[in-house]
N, CA, C and O atoms as a GROMACS GRO file, in nm:
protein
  316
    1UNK      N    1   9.549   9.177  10.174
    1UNK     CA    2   9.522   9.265  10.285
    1UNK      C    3   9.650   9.329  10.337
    1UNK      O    4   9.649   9.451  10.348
    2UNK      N    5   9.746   9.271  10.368
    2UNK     CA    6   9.891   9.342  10.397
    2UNK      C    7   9.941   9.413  10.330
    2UNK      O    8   9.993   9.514  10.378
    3UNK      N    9   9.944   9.389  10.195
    3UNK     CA   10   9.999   9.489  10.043
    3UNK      C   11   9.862   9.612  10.090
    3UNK      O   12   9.862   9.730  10.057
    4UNK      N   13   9.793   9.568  10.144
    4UNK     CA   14   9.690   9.707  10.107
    4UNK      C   15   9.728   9.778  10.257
    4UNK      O   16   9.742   9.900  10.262
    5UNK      N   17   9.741   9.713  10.350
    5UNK     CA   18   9.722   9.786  10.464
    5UNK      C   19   9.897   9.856  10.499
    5UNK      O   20   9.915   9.955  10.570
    6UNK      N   21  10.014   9.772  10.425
    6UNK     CA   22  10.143   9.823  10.418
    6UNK      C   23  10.150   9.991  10.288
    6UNK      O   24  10.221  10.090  10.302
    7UNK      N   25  10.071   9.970  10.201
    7UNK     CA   26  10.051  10.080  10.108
    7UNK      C   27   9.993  10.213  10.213
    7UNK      O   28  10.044  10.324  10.228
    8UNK      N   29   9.879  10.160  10.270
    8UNK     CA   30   9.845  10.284  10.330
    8UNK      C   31   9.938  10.367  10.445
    8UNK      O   32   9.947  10.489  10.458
    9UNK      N   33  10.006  10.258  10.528
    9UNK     CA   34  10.090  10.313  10.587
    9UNK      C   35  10.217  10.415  10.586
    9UNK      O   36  10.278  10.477  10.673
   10UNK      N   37  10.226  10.402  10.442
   10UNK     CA   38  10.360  10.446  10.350
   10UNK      C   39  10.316  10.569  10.264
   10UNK      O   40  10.391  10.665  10.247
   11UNK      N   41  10.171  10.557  10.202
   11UNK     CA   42  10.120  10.682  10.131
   11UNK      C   43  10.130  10.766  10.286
   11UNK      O   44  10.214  10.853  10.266
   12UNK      N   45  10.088  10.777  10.410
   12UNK     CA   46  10.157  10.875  10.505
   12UNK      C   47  10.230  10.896  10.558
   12UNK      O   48  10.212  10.962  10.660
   13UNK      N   49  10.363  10.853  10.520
   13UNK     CA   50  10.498  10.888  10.544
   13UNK      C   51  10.509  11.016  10.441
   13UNK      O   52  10.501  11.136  10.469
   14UNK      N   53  10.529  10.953  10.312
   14UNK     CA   54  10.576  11.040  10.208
   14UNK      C   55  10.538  11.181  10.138
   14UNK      O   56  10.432  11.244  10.144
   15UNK      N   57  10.618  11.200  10.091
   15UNK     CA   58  10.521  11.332   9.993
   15UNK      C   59  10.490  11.298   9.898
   15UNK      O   60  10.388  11.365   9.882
   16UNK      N   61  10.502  11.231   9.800
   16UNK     CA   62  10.464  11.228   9.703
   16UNK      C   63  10.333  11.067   9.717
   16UNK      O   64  10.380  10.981   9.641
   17UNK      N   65  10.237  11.027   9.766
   17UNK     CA   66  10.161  10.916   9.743
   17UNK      C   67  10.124  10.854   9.674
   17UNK      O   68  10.092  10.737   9.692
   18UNK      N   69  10.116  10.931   9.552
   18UNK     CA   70  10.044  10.891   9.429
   18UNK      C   71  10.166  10.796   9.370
   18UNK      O   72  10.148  10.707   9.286
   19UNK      N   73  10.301  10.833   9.433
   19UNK     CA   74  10.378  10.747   9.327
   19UNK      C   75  10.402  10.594   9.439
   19UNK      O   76  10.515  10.546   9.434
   20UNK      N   77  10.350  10.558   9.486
   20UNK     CA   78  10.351  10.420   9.626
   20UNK      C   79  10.294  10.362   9.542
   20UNK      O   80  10.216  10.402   9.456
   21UNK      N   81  10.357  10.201   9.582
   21UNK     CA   82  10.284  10.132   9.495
   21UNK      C   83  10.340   9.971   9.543
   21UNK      O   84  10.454   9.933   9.518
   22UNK      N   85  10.259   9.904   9.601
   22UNK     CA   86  10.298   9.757   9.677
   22UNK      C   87  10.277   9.638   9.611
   22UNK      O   88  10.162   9.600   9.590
   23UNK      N   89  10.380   9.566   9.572
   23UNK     CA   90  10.331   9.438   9.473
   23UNK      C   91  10.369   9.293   9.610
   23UNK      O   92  10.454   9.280   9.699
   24UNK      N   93  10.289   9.234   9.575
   24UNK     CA   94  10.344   9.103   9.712
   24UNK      C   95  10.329   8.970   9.588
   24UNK      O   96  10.242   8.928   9.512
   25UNK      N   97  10.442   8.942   9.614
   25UNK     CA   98  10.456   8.816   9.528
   25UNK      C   99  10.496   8.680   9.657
   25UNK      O  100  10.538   8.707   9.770
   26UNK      N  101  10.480   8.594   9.625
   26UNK     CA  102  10.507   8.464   9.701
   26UNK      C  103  10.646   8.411   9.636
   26UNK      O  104  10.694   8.424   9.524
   27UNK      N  105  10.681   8.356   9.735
   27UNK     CA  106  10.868   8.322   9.693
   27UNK      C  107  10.890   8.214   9.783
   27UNK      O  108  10.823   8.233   9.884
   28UNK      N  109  10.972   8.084   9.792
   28UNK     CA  110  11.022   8.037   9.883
   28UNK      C  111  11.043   8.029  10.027
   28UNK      O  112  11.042   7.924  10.092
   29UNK      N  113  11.061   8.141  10.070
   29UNK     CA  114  11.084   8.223  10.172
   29UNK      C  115  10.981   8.256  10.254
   29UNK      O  116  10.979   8.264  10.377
   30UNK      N  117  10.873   8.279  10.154
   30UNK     CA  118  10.697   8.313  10.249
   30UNK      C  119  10.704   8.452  10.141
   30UNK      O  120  10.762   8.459  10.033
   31UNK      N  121  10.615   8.567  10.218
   31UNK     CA  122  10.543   8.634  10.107
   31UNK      C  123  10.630   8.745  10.102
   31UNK      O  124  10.665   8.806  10.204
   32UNK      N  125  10.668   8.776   9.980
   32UNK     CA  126  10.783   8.910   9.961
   32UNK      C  127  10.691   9.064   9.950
   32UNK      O  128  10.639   9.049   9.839
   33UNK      N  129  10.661   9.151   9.983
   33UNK     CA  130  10.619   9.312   9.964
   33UNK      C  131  10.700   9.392   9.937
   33UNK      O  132  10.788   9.444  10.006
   34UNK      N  133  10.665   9.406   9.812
   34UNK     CA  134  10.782   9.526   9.707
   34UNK      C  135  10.759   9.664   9.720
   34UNK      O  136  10.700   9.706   9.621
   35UNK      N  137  10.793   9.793   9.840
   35UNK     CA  138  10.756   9.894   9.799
   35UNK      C  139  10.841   9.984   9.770
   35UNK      O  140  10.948  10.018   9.820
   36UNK      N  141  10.734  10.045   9.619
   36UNK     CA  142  10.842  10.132   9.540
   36UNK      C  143  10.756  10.259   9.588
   36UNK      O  144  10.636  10.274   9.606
   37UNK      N  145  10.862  10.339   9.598
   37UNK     CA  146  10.894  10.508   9.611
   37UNK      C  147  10.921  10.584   9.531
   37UNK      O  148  10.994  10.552   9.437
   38UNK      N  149  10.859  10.735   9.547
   38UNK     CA  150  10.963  10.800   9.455
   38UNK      C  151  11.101  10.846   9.536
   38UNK      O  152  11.108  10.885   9.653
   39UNK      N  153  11.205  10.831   9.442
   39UNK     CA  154  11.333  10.856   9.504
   39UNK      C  155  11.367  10.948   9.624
   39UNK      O  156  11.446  10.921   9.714
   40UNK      N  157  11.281  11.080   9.607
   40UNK     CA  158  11.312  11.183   9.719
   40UNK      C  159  11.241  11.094   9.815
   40UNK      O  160  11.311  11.098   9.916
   41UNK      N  161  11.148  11.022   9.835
   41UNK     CA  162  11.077  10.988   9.980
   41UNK      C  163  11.143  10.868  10.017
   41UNK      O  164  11.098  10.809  10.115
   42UNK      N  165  11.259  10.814   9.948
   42UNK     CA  166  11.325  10.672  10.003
   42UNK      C  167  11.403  10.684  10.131
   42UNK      O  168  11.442  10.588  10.198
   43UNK      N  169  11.422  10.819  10.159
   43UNK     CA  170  11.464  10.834  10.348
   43UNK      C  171  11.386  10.840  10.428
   43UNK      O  172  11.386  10.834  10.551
   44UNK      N  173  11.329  10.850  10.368
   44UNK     CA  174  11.156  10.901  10.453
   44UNK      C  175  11.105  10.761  10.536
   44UNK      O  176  11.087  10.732  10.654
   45UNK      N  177  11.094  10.697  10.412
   45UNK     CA  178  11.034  10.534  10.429
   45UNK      C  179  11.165  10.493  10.521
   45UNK      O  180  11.160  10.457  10.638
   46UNK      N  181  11.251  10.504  10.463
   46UNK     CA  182  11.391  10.375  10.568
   46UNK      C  183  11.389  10.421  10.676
   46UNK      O  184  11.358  10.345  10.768
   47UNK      N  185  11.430  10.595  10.715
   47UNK     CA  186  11.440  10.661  10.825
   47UNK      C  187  11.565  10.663  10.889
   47UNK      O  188  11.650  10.594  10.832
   48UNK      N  189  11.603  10.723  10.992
   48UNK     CA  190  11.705  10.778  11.022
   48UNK      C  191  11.750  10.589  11.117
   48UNK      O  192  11.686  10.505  11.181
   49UNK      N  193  11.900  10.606  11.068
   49UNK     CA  194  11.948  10.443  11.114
   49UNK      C  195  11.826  10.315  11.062
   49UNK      O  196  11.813  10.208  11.121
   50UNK      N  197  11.749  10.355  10.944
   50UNK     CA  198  11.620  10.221  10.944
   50UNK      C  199  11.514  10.191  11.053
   50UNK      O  200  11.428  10.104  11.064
   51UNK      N  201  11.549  10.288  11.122
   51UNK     CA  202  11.394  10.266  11.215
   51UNK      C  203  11.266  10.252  11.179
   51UNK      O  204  11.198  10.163  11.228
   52UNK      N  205  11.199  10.372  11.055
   52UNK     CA  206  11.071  10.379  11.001
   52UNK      C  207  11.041  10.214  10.899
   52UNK      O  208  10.939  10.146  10.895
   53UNK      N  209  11.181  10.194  10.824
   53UNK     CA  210  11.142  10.025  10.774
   53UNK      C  211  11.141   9.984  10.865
   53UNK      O  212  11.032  10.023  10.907
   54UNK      N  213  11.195   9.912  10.962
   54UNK     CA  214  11.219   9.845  11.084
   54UNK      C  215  11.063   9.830  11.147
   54UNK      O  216  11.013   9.726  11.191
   55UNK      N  217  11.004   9.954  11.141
   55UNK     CA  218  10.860   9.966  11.254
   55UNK      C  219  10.781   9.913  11.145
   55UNK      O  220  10.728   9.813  11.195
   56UNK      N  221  10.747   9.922  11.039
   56UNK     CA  222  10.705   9.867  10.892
   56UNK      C  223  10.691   9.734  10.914
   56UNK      O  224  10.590   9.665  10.916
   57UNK      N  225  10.813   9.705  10.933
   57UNK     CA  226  10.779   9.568  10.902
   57UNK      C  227  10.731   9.516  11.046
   57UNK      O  228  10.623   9.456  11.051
   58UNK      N  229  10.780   9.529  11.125
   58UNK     CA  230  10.713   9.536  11.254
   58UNK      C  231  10.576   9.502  11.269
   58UNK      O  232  10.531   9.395  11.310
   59UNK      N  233  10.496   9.636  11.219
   59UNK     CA  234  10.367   9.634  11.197
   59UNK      C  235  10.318   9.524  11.086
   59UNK      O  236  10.227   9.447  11.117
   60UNK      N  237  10.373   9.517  10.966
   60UNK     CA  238  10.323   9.406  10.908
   60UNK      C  239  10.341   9.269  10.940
   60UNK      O  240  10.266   9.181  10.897
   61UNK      N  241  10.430   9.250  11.010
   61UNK     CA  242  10.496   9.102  11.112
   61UNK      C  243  10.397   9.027  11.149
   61UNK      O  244  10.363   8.912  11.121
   62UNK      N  245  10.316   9.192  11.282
   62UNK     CA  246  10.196   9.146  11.381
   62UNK      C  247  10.062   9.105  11.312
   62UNK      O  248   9.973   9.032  11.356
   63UNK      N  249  10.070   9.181  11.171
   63UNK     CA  250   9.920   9.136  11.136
   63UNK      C  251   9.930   9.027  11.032
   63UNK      O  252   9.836   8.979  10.969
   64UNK      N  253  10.071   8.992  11.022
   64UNK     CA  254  10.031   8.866  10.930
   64UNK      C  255  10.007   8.720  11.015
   64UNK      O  256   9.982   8.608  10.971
   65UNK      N  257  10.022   8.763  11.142
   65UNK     CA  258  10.020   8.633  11.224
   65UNK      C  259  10.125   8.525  11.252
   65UNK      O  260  10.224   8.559  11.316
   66UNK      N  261  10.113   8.385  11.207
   66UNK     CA  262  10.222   8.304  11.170
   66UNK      C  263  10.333   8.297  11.057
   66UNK      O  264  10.444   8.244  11.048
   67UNK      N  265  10.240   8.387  10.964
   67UNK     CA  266  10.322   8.348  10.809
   67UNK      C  267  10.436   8.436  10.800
   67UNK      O  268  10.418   8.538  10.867
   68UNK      N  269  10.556   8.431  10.736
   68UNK     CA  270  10.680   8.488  10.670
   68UNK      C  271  10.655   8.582  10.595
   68UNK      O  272  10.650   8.552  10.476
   69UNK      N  273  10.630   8.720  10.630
   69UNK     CA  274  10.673   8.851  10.531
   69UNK      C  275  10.773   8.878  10.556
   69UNK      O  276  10.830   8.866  10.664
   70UNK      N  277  10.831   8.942  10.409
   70UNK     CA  278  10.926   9.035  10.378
   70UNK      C  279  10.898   9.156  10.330
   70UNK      O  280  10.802   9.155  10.253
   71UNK      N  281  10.946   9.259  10.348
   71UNK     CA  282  10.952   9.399  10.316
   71UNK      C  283  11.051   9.441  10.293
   71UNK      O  284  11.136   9.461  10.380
   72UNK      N  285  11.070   9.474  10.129
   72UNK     CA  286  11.172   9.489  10.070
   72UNK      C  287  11.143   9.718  10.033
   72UNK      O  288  11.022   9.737  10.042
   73UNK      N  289  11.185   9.798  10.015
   73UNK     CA  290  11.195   9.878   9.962
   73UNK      C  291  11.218   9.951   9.869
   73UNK      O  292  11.337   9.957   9.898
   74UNK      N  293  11.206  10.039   9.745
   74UNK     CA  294  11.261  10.007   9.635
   74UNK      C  295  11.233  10.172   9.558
   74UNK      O  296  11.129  10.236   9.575
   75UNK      N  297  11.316  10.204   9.499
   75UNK     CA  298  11.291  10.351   9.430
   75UNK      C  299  11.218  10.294   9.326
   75UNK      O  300  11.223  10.176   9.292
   76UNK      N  301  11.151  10.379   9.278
   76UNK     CA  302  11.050  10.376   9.107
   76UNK      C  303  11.155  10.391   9.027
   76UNK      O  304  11.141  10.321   8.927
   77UNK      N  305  11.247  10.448   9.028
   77UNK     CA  306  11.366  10.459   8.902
   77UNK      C  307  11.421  10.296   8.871
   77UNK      O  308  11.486  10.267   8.771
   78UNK      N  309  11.381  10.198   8.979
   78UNK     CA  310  11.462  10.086   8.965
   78UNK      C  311  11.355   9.993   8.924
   78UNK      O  312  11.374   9.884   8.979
   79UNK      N  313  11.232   9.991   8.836
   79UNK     CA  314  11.168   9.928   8.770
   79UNK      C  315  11.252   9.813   8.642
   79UNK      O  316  11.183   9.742   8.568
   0.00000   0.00000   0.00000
C-alpha cells in the first residue's frame, strides 16, 4: 500500500510518469522504497533545498504508522 500510494504521489510531480516506478524491499532497518525517475524529473522529486523528498517522506512516515520507512530516490539510468 505505501509503494502504491508513494508511486502515485510522484507520477504528479513529474513529467514523464510512465517512467516512475517504486520497489519496497525489507532490510534491517524497516522497509526501504526505491523511487526511480527519469533523470530530467530527479529535481522535481528532491526539490529546491529537498523539500518535495522531505514532504514525501513525510507523507509516507504518517501513513505507515509505527513502522520504519525509508525513501530512497534514484534515476532509471542507475539500474
Amino acid at each position: 500500500m505505501l509503494a502504491e500510494a508513494l508511486e502515485h504521489l510522484v507520477r504528479g510531480i513529474v513529467d514523464s510518469p510512465d517512467d516512475v516506478t517504486v520497489r519496497s524491499r525489507n532490510t534491517r532497518r524497516g522497509e526501504l522504497l526505491e523511487v526511480r525517475v527519469n533523470p530530467e524529473d530527479l529535481g522535481r522529486v528532491i526539490g529546491r533545498n529537498g523539500r518535495t523528498a522531505k514532504a514525501l517522506r513525510s507523507v509516507i512516515g504518517a501513513l505507515s504508522g509505527k513502522g520504519s520507512v525509508r525513501v530512497d530516490v534514484i534515476e532509471t539510468d542507475q539500474r
